[in-house]
C-alpha positions as a Markdown table, in Angstrom:
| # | Residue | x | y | z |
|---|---|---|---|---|
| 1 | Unk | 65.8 | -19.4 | 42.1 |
| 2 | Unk | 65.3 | -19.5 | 46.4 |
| 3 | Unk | 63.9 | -16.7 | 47.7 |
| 4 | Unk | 67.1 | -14.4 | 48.6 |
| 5 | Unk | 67.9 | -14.5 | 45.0 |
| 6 | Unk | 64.8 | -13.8 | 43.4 |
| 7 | Unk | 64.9 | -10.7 | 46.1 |
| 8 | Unk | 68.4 | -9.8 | 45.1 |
| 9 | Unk | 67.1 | -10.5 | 40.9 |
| 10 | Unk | 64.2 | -8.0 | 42.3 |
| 11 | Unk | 66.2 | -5.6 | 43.5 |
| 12 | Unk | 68.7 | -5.2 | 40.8 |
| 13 | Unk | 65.9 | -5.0 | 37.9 |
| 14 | Unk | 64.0 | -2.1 | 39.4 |
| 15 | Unk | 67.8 | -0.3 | 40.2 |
| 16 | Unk | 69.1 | -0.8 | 36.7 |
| 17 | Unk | 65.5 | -0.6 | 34.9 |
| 18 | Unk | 65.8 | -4.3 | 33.3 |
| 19 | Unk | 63.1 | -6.6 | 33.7 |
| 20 | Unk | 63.2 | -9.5 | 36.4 |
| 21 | Unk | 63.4 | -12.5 | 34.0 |
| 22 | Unk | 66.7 | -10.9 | 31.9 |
| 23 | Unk | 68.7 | -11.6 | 35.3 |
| 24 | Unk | 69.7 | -15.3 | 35.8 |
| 25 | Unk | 72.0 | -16.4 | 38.9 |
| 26 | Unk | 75.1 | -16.6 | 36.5 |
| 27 | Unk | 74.4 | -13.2 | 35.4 |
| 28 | Unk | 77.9 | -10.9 | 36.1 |
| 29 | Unk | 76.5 | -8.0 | 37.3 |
| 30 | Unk | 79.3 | -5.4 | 36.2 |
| 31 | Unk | 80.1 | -7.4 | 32.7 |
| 32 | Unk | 76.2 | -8.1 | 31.8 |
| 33 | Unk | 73.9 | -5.8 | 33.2 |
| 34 | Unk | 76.5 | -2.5 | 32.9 |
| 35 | Unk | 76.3 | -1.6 | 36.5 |
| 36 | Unk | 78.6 | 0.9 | 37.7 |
| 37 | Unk | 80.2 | 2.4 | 41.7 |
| 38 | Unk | 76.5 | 3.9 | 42.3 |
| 39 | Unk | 74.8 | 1.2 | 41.1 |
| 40 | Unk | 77.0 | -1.1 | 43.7 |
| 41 | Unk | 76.0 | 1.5 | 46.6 |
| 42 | Unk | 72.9 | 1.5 | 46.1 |
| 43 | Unk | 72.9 | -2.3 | 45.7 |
| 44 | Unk | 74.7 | -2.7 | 49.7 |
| 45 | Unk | 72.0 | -0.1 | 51.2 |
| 46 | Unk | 69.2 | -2.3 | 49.7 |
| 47 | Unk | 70.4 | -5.7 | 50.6 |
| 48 | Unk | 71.5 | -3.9 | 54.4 |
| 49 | Unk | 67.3 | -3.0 | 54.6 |
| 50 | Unk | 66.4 | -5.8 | 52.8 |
| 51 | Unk | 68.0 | -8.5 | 55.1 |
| 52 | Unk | 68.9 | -7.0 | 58.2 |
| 53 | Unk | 73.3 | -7.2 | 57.3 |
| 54 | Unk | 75.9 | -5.2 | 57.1 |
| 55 | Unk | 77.5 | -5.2 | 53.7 |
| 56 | Unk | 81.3 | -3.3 | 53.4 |
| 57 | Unk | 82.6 | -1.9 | 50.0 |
| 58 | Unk | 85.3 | -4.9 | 49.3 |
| 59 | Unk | 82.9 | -7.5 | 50.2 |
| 60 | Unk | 80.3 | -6.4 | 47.4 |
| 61 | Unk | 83.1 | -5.8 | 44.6 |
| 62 | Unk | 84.0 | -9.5 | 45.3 |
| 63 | Unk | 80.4 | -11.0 | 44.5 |
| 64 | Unk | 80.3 | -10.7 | 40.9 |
| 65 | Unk | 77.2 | -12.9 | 39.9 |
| 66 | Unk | 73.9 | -13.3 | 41.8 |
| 67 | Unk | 74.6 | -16.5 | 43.2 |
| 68 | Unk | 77.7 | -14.9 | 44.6 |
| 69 | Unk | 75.4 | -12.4 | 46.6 |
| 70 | Unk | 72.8 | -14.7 | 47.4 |
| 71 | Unk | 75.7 | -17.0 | 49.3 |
| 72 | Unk | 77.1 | -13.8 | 50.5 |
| 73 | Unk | 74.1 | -12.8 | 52.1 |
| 74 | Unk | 73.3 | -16.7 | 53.1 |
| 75 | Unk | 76.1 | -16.7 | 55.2 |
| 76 | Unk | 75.7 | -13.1 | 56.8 |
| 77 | Unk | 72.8 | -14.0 | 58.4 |
């Protein structure tokens, strides 16, 4: 994995208490790790801090897999 996605893996394991090494780049993160609305929030304020972006609501609920955030944030910077 580059380094925004092992970030973004980072982040989502401590948020959802899963280890690291359970979340791939083709994992779904609604469908396979259970997250939920908070779990999403929380997700846009860590990636805001984490990479200096600005993250709205309907862009998050259209990245459904790592990859799809690590591109997302790729191309917000």
């Amino acid at each position: 994995m580059e380094p925004i996605a092992l970030k973004i893996r980072d982040a989502l394991a401590s948020q959802l208490g899963l280890e690291p090494e359970e979340i791939l780049e083709d994992t779904d993160i609604i469908e396979e790790l259970g997250a939920d609305s908070l779990d999403l929030v929380e997700l846009i304020m860590e990636l805001e801090k984490e990479f200096n972006i600005s993250v709205t609501d309907d862009a998050i609920y259209s990245c459904h897999t790592v990859a799809d955030l690590t591109e997302f944030v790729k191309n917000m910077q």
